[in-house]
N, C-alpha and C positions, 0 to 999 in steps of 0.2 A: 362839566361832565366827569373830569377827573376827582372828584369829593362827593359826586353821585356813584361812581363807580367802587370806590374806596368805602363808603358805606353798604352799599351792595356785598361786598366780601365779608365787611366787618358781622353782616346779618348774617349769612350763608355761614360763618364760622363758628356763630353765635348758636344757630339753630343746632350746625354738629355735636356742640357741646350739651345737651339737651335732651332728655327723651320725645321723641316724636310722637308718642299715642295722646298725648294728654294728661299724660300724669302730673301732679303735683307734692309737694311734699304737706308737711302736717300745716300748713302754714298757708296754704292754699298759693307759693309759689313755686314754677318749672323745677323742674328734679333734674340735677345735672347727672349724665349716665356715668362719670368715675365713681361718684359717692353715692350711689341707692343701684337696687333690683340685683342680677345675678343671685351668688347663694347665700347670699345676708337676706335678701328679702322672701327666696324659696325656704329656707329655713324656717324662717316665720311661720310661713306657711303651711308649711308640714308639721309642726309643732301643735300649730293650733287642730290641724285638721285631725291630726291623732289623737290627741285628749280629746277634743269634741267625740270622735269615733270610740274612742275607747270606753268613756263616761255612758252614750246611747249604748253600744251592742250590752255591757257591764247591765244597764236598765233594761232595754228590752229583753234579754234571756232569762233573765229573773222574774221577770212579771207574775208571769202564770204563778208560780210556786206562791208570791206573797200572796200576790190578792186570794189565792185558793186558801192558804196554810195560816196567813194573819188577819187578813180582810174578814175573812170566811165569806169570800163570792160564792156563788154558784159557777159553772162551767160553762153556761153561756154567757152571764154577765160579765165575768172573767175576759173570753174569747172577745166579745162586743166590746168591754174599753180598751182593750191592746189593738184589736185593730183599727178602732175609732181614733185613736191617738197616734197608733202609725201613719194614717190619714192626713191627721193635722200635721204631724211630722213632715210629710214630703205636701204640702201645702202653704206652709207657711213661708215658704223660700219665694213665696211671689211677691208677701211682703217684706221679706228682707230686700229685693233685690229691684223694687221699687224704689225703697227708703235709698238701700245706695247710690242708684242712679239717678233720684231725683233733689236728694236734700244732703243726705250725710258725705257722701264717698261710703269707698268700701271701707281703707281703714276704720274710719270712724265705725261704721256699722257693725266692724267685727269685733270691734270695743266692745262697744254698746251693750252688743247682743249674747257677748259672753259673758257680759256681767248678770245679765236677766238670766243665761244660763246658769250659771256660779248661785241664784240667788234660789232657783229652781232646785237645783243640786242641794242645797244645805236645808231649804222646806223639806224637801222629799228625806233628807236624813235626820231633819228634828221630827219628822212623823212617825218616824220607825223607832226612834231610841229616846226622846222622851218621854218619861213614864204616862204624861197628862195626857198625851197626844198618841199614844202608843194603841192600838185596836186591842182591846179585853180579850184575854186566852181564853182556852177552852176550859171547859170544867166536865171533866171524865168525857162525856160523850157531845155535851152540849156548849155548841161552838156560836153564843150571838152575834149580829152583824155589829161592823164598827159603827159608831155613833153618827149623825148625819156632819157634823163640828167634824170630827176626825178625817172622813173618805173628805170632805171639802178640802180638807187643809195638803190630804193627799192628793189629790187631784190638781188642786190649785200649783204646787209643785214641777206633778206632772208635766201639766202644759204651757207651764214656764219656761221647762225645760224644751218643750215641741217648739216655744216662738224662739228661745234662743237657737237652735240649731236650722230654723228658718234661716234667720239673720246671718248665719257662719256660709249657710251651704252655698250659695251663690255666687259667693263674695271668694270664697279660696277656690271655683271653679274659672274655668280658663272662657267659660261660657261668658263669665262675667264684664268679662272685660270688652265685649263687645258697646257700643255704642248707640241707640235706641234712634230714630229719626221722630219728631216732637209730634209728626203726624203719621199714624199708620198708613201707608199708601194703599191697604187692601180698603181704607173707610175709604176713600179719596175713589177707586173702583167702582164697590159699591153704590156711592153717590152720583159719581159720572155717568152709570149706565144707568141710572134709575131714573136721571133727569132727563135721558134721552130715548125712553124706553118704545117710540114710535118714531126713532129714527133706522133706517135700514142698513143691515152690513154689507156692504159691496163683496159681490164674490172674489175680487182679489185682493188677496190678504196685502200685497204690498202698497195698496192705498191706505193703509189705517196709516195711523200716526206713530212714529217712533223716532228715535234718535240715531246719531253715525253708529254705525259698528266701534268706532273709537270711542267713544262716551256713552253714558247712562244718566239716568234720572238719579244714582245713590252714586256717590264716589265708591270706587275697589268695585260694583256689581258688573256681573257680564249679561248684554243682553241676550235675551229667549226669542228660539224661532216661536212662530205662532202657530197655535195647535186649532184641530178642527170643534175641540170641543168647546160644550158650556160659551155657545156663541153667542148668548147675549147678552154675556160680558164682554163683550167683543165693540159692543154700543160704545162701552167708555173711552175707545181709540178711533172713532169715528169723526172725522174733521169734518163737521158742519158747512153749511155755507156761509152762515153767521159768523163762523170763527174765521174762516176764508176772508170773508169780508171787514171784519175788524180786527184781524192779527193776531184777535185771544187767546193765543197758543200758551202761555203761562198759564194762564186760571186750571191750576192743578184740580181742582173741584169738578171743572166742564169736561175735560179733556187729558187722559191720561195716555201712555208709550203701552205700545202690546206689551214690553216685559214685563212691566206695572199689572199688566190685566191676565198675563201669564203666571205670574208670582201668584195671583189669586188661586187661579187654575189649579196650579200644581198645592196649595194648601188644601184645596177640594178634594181634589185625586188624592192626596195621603190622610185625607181624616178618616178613612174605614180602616187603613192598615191600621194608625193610630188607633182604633175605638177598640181591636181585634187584644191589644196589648191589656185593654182593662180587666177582662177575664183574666190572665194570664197574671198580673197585678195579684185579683184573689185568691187566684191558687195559689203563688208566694206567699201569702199572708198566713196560710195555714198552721204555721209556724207554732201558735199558741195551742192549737188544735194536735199537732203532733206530742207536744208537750204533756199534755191534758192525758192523750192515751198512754203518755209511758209514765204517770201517774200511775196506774193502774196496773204495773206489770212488773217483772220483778227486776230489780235493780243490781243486784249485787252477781259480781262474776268471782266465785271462790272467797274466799275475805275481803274483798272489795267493792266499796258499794258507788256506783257510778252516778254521778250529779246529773240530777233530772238536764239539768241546761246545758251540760255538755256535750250531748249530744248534736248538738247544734252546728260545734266545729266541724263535724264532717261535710255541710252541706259549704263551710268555706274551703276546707280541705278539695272537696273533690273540684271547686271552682279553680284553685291554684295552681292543682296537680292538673283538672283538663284541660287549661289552658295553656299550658306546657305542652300535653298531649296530641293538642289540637293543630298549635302550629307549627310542631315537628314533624309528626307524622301523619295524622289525618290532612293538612291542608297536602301537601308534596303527592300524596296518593291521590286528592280529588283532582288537583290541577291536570294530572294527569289524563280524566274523562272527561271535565268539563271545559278544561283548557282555559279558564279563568285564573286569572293571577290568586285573589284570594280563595282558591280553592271552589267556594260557594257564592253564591251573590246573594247580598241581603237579604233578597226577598226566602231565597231558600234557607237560610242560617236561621231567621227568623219562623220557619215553618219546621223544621227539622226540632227546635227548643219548643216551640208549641207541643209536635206529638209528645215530645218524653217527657212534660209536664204531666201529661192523659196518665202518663207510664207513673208517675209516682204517686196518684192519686189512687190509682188503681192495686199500686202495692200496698198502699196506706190499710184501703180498706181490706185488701185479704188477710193483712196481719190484725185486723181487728175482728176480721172475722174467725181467723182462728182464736185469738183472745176471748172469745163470747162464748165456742164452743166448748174452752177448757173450762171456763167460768160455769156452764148451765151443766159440764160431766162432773164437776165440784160440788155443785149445788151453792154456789158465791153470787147466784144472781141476787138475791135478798142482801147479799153484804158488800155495805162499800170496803172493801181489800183489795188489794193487788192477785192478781191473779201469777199463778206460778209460770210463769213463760216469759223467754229472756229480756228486756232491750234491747239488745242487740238486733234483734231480730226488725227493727225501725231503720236499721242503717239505710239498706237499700234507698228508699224512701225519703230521706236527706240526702244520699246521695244526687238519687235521680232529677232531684227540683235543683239542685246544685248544677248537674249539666245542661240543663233546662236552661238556665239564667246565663252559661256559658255562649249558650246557641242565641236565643231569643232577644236576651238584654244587650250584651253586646251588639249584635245581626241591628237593634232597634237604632241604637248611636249613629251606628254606621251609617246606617239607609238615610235617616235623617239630615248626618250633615251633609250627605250624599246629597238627597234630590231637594231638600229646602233651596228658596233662592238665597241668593249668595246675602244677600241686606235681610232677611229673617231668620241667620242659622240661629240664633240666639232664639228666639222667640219659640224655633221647632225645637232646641234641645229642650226647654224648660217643658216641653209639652209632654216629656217623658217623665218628667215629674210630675206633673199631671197624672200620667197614669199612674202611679204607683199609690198617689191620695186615692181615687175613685176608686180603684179594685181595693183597699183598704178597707173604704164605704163600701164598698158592693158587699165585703164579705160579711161586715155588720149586718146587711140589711138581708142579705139572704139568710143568716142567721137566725133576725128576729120573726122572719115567715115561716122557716122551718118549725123552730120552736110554735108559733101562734097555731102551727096547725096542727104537729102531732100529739101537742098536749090536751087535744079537748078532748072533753070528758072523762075528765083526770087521770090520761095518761099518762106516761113518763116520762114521755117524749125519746124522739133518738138521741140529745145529748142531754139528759137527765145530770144531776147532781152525781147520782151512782152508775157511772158509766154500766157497770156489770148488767144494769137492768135495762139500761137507753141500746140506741142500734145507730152510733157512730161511723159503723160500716156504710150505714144508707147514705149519712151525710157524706162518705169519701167517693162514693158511687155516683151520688148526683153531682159532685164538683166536675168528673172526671165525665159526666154524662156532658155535660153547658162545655166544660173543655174542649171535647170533643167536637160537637156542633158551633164552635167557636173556631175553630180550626177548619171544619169546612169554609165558615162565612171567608177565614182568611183565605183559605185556598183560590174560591170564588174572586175575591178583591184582589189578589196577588196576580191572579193571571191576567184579570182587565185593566191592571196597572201600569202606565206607560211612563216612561222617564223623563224626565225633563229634559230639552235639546237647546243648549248655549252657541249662540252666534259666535 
């Protein structure tokens, strides 16, 4: 007992010296906590995560200007690949973070993946600078497209760079570091009630099947009381007679714990909030669409002539500054009516960044509607020019979507790590990446309808080539019109929203 016991300690000492999640070093052995993690490993971290950040916003602010100024796109074609690649951008992090969790690790993957970036990055700058590869200038008025060889090589680039920062985003999030169970227990639900689907749920909830209040079916999960709804999910906690009778209480397939069947539940009950965030996703996206109209307007304040893409920092500015704003003095003022600690709760933070989305969409288009009228009292509808009225006059507008993302994107984190169950926060945070690919794609595709239909019968369409002659106004109308009514749907789903209730 005594050489039992003395290895006993020897282990328990062994373990302290150790990290406890799982981690290993490049060598695929235990990482001892004096020598790795702390801020030798956060360092890393953050090094990577800023080049990575700094190389994307550096790419995506510029888009518009090349593909309009060197590509010679058109202005929907233009809007249709920046947002189709923003798309892939917050999509491909399902395959980075597959690859890490299932073959590479993270490390490895962030290797990997910045190489494919680095290699993405140096495509995309032999496209631009050298001469063979370079898109053909204009000549006085006549601007032809890049050659099909050329936009390939560009593009190819491009989305080098979309799979490398797949590969990075996952991997330096703190989401990442979560650990996947090898079977989703929502299929294991699914299957159990389906195979039982003419068995009856007893009206008292404390006959189904579940585990002590001390334990769970996931280690670290807390169990869920059992709700009235979506009861015939309710089948898959349903203890047979058969199973009474043969013990089959393990056959996770036959027989799952209400929390198991709860977890489902509550992924039910927040896929409308979630679906609410896609809208909201496109109207972020407009980005290139803001750009596009201050093309068109006049840049220069006194001898200064203002870079179409900088305009852009205000909408990170007013992020920085409202969130300063927000938890100084607006939350301390709301706590005060609502009596909630953070000021607001989720569900309203996230409907508050809804309305003042409507609000910038709706600035967007007045300032292009006054651009239309100074352009048609000019007589500049026939000419592609910039019309004489400020930039400046867009601030509002990046503003507004900037405090939008304050309320909404954040208010989204929040709620999610909030009511997800405790063994799928990972799975709900990536979900928000999710959203941000599909209103991407959403924006594209509302785009290619717009255009298919105000151009027939060789119109100009509302985002024509020559803004001065298109009605861009209509397009900032109808985002802020679907915003709107998208904002109801949430209001509707917000209020029938019930929280999750842990044992």
């Amino acid at each position: 007992m005594g050489s039992e016991e003395e290895d006993g300690l020897l282990q328990n000492e062994s373990r302290g010296l150790y990290t406890g999640d799982g981690s290993v070093d490049i060598n695929g052995n235990p990482v001892l906590k004096s020598s790795s993690g702390n801020w030798r490993a956060c360092t890393f971290i953050l090094g990577t995560e800023c080049c990575e950040r700094l190389a994307y916003c550096g790419i995506a602010a510029n888009l518009v200007t090349y593909l309009t100024n060197k590509l010679h796109d058109g202005n929907v074609s233009t809007a249709k690949n920046i947002t189709t690649w923003q798309g892939t951008c917050y999509l491909a992090p399902l395959i980075g973070a597959v690859v890490a969790d299932a073959y590479w690790g993270r490390y490895w993957t962030i290797a990997m993946f910045s190489m494919i970036y680095f290699i993405g990055m140096g495509t995309l700058t032999l496209s631009a600078s050298v001469p063979a590869l370079k898109p053909t200038s204009c000549v006085g008025s006549i601007c032809p497209s890049a050659t099909p060889t050329k936009y390939a090589i560009f593009l190819f680039g491009l989305y080098l760079i979309a799979l490398g920062t797949g590969g990075i985003k996952p991997c330096v999030s703190s989401f990442g570091a979560d650990q996947l169970d090898d079977t989703d227990p929502t299929e294991r639900v699914l299957v159990a009630s389906f195979r039982k689907w003419n068995v009856e749920v007893p009206h008292d909830s404390s006959l189904l099947y579940e585990l002590s209040d001390k334990t769970s079916a996931l280690e670290g999960s807390r169990n869920l009381e059992h709700s009235d709804e979506l009861k015939c999910l309710d089948k898959a906690a349903v203890v047979s007679d058969l199973e009474v009778k043969n013990g089959n209480f393990p056959n996770a397939w036959r027989l799952c714990t209400v929390t198991q069947v709860e977890e489902l539940k509550i992924l039910i009950r927040m896929f409308p909030i979630w679906a609410t965030g896609i809208v909201f996703s496109a109207v972020n996206a407009q980005m290139p669409m803001f750009v596009e109209q201050g093309m068109v307007m006049n840049t220069t304040v006194g001898s200064f002539t203002i870079p179409l893409a900088s305009l852009l920092t205000f909408d990170i500015i007013s992020v920085i500054v409202g969130v300063l704003i927000y938890d100084r003095f607006l939350v301390p003022i709301a706590r005060k009516f609502t009596g909630k600690e953070r000021g607001f709760s989720e569900l309203q933070r996230m409907g508050i960044g809804l309305f003042i989305s409507i609000l910038s969409m709706v600035a967007a288009a007045l300032v292009e509607t006054k651009r239309l009228e100074v352009a048609r009292a000019l007589h500049l509808v026939d000419h592609k020019v910039a019309v004489p009225i400020s930039i400046l006059w867009q601030i509002p507008q990046y503003f507004l979507l900037g405090t939008s993302e304050i309320f909404t994107s954040i208010g989204q984190v929040e709620f999610f790590y909030d009511q997800s169950p405790d063994a799928m926060r990972s799975l709900c945070s990536a979900l928000l990446l999710l959203t941000t690919a599909l209103g991407s794609y959403l924006s594209s595709f509302i785009l290619t309808i717009v255009t298919s239909i105000t151009t027939k019968g060789g119109k100009p369409g509302w985002i024509s080539d020559n803004l001065n002659e298109g009605h861009l106004d209509y397009f900032f109308w109808l985002l802020a019109s679907l915003s709107f009514l998208n904002l109801l749907v949430y209001i509707f789903c917000a209020a029938k929203y019930k929280s999750k209730m842990s044992s």
